[in-house]
C-alpha positions as CSV (number, residue, x, y, z in Angstrom):
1,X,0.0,0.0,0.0
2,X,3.3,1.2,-0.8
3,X,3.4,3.5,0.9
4,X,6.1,5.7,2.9
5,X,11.1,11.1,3.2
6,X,13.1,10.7,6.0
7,X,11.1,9.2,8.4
8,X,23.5,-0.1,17.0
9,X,22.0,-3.3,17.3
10,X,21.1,-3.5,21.1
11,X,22.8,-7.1,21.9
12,X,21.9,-8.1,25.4
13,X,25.2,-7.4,27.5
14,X,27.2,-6.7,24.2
15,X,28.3,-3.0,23.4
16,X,27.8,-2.0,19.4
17,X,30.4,-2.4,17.0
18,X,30.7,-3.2,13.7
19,X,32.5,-6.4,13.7
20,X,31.0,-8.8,11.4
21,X,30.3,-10.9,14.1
22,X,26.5,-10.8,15.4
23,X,25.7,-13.5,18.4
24,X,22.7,-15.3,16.6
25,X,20.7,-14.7,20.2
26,X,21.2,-11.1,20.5
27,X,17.7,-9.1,21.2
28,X,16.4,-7.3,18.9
29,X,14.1,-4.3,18.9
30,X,11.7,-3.7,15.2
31,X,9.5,-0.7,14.7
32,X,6.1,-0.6,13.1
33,X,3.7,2.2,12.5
34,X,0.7,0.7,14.1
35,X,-1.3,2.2,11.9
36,X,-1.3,1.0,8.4
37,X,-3.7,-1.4,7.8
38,X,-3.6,-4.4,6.6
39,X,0.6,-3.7,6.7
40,X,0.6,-3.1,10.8
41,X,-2.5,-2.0,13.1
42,X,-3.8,-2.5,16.1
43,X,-6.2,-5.3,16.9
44,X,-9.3,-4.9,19.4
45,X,-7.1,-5.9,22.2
46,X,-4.4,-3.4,21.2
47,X,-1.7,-5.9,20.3
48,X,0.0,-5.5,17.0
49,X,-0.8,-7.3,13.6
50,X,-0.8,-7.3,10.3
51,X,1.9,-8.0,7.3
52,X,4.6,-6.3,8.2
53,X,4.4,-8.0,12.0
54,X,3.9,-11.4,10.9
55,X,7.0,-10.7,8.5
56,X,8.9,-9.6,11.2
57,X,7.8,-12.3,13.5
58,X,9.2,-15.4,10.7
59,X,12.2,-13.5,9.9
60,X,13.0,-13.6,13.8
61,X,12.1,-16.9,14.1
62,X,14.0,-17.9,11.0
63,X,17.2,-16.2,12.3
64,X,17.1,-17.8,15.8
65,X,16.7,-13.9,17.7
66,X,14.3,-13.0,20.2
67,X,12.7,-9.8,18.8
68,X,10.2,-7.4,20.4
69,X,7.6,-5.2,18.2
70,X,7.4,-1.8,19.1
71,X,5.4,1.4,17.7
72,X,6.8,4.7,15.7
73,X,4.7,7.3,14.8
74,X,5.5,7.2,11.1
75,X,7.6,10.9,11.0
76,X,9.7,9.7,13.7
77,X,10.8,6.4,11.9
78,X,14.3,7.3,10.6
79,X,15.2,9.8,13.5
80,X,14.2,6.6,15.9
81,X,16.4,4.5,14.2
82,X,19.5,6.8,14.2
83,X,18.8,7.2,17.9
84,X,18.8,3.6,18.6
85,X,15.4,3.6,19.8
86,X,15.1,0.2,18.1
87,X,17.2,-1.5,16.1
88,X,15.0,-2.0,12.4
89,X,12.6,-0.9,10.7
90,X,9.9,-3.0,9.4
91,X,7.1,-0.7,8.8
92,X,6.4,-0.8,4.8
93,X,9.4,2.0,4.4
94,X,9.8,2.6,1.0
95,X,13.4,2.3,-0.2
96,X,14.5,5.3,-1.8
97,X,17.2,7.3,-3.1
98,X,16.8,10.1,-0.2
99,X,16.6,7.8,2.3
100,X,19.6,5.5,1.7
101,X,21.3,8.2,2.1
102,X,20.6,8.2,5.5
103,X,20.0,4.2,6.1
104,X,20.8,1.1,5.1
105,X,18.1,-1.3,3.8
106,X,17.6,-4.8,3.3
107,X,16.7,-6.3,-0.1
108,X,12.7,-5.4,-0.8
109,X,10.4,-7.9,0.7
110,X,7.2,-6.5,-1.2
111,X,6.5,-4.1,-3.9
112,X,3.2,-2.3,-4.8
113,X,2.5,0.3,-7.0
114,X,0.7,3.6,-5.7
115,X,-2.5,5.2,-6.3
116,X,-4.7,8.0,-5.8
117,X,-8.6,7.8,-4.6
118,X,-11.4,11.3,-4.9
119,X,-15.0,11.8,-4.6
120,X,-17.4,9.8,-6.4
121,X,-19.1,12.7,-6.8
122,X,-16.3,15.3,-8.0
123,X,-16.7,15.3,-11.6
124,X,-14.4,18.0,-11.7
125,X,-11.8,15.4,-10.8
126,X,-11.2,13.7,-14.0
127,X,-7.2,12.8,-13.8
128,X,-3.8,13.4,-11.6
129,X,-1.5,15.1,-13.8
130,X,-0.5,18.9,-11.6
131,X,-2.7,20.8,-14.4
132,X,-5.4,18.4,-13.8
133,X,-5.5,19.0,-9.9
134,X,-4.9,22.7,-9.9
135,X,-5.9,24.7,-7.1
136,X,-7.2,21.5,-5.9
137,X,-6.7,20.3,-2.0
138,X,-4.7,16.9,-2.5
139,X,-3.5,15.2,0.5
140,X,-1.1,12.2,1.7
141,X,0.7,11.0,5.0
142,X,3.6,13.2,6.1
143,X,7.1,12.0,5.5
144,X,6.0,9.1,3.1
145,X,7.1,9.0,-0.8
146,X,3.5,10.3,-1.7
147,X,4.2,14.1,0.6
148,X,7.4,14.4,-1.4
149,X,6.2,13.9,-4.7
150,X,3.0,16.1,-3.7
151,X,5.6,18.7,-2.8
152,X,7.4,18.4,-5.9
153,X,5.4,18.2,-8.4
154,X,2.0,19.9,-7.3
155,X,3.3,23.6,-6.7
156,X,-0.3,24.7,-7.9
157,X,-2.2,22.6,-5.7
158,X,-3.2,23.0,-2.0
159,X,-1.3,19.9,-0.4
160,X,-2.5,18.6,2.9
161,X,-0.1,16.5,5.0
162,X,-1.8,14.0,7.8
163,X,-0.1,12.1,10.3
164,X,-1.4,8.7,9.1
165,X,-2.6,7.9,5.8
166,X,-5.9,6.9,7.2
167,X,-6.8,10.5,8.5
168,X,-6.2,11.2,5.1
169,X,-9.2,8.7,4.0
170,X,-11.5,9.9,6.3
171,X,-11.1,13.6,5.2
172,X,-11.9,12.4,1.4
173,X,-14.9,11.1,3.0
174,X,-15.8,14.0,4.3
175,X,-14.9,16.0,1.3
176,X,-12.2,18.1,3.3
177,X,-9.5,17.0,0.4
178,X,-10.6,16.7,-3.1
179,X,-7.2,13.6,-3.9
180,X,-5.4,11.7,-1.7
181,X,-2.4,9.6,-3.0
182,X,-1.5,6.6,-1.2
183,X,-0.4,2.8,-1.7
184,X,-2.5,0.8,-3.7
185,X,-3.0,-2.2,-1.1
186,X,-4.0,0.4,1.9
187,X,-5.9,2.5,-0.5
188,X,-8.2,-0.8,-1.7
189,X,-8.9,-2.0,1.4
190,X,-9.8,1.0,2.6
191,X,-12.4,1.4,-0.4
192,X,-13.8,-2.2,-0.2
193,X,-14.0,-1.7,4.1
194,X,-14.6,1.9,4.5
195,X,-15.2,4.1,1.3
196,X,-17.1,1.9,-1.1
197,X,-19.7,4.6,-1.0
198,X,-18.0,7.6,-1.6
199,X,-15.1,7.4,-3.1
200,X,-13.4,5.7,-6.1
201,X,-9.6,5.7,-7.9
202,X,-8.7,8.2,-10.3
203,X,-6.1,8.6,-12.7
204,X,-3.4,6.0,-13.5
205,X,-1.7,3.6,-11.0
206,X,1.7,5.3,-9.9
207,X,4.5,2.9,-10.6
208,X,7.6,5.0,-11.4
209,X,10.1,3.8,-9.6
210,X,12.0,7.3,-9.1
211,X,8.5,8.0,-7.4
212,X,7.8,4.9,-5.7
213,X,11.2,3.3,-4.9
214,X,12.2,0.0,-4.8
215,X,9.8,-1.8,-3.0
216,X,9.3,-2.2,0.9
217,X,12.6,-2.9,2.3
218,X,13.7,-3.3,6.1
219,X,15.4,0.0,7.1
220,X,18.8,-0.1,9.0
221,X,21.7,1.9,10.6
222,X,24.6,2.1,8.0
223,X,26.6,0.2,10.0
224,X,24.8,-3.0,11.3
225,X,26.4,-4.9,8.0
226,X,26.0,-8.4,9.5
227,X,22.7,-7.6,10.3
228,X,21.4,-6.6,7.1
229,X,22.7,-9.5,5.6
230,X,21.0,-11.4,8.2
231,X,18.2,-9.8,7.1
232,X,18.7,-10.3,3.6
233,X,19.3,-14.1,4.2
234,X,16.3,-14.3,6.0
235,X,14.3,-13.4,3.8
236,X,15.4,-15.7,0.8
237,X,15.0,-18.8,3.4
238,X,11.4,-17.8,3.7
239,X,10.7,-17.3,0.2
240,X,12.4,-20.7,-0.3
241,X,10.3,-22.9,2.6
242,X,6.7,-21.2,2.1
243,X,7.0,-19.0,4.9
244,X,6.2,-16.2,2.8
245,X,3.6,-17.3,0.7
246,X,1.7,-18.4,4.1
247,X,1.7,-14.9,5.5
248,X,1.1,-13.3,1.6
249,X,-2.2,-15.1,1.1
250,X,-3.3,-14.8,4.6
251,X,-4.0,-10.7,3.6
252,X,-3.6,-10.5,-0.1
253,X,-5.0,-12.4,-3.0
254,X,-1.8,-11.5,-5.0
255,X,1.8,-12.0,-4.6
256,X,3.4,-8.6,-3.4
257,X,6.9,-10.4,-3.4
């Protein structure tokens, strides 16, 4: 649904280095939004699901570490991270040219394309090229790869920022924004649970990857090497043993891999 500009490993009685060396039992702290549905959310309860945890969760379990979920609000992601709040990002981050030059990331674990959603009833609304949506209100989530290329290429337009990509929704609903540009997964099932009766997708799907990025990768200090290989092994093993597909068709009737 890609979504999401700029948003040491904490071993258990270890200080952080950058030997190559990572103890295959070391702790490890991963952040999530909490509120990206059907990525990461809340359930009833308040405990964590979704993708993204359940990715996390097999990853862990496939490289023998104890791992704890935690929650980031989204803007804070990348300064988190730097800070050694936590020690990865798994949060449907967007890898990006901006951002790696700030982080590391692991090799994509999903890709989606973006889209944008209006009105039903805004005929005016009929694409999402700038001159199309001029003087228009068009919105997306702060510090996510939709804000940036709202910022860059909508100069003429009247860009709204929200916090999470849902309050975003539930102004369209409303008819406070006339656009809002978000991943296509999130986006969907928002439609199909939410905004079936108002609202609809406009325009083109957004796959350019200079917009878009790579895919969804797992974001990383620069120097925790070992542990983005880890990562990056991980991943291929459960590719390889079904792990993935399992998760994948538990929220998506598609592969996003």
């Amino acid at each position: 649904m890609l979504k999401k500009m700029l948003v040491g490993i904490t071993l258990c009685g270890l200080v952080l280095t950058t030997s190559p060396f990572v103890n295959a039992q070391e702790s490890l702290r991963i952040a999530v939004e909490g509120a990206y549905p059907p990525f990461n959310m809340r359930d009833a309860d308040g405990s964590l699901k979704g993708f993204d945890v359940e990715i996390a969760n097999a990853l862990c379990t496939q490289m023998n570490t104890e791992c704890t979920v935690v929650t980031q609000d989204w803007d804070g992601m990348i300064p988190g991270l730097l800070t050694k709040k936590y020690d990865a990002i798994l949060s449907s981050m967007s890898i990006t040219e901006p951002r790696k030059k700030v982080i590391a990331f692991s090799k994509p674990y999903y890709r989606t394309n973006g889209i944008a959603l209006k009105r039903k009833d805004n005929a005016e609304i009929t694409g999402i090229d700038p001159a199309s949506l001029k003087a228009k209100v068009i919105a997306g989530q702060t510090a996510s790869i939709y804000s940036a290329l709202l910022e860059s290429d909508y100069g003429n337009s009247k860009v709204k920022l929200y916090a999470s990509v849902d309050e975003a929704f539930s102004d369209l609903a409303v008819n406070r924004v006339a656009v809002v540009f978000a991943d296509k997964i999130a986006a969907q099932q928002w439609l199909e649970q939410t905004g079936k009766e108002c609202c609809e997708v406009v325009g083109p799907e957004i796959s350019d990857t200079k917009v878009i990025g790579e895919g969804a990768g797992i974001g990383l200090r620069k120097a925790d090497r070992e542990l983005q290989t880890r990562f990056n092994n991980a991943i291929d093993e459960i590719v390889k043993n079904g792990t993935y597909k399992k998760i994948n068709d538990k929220y998506f009737s598609f592969s996003v891999y």
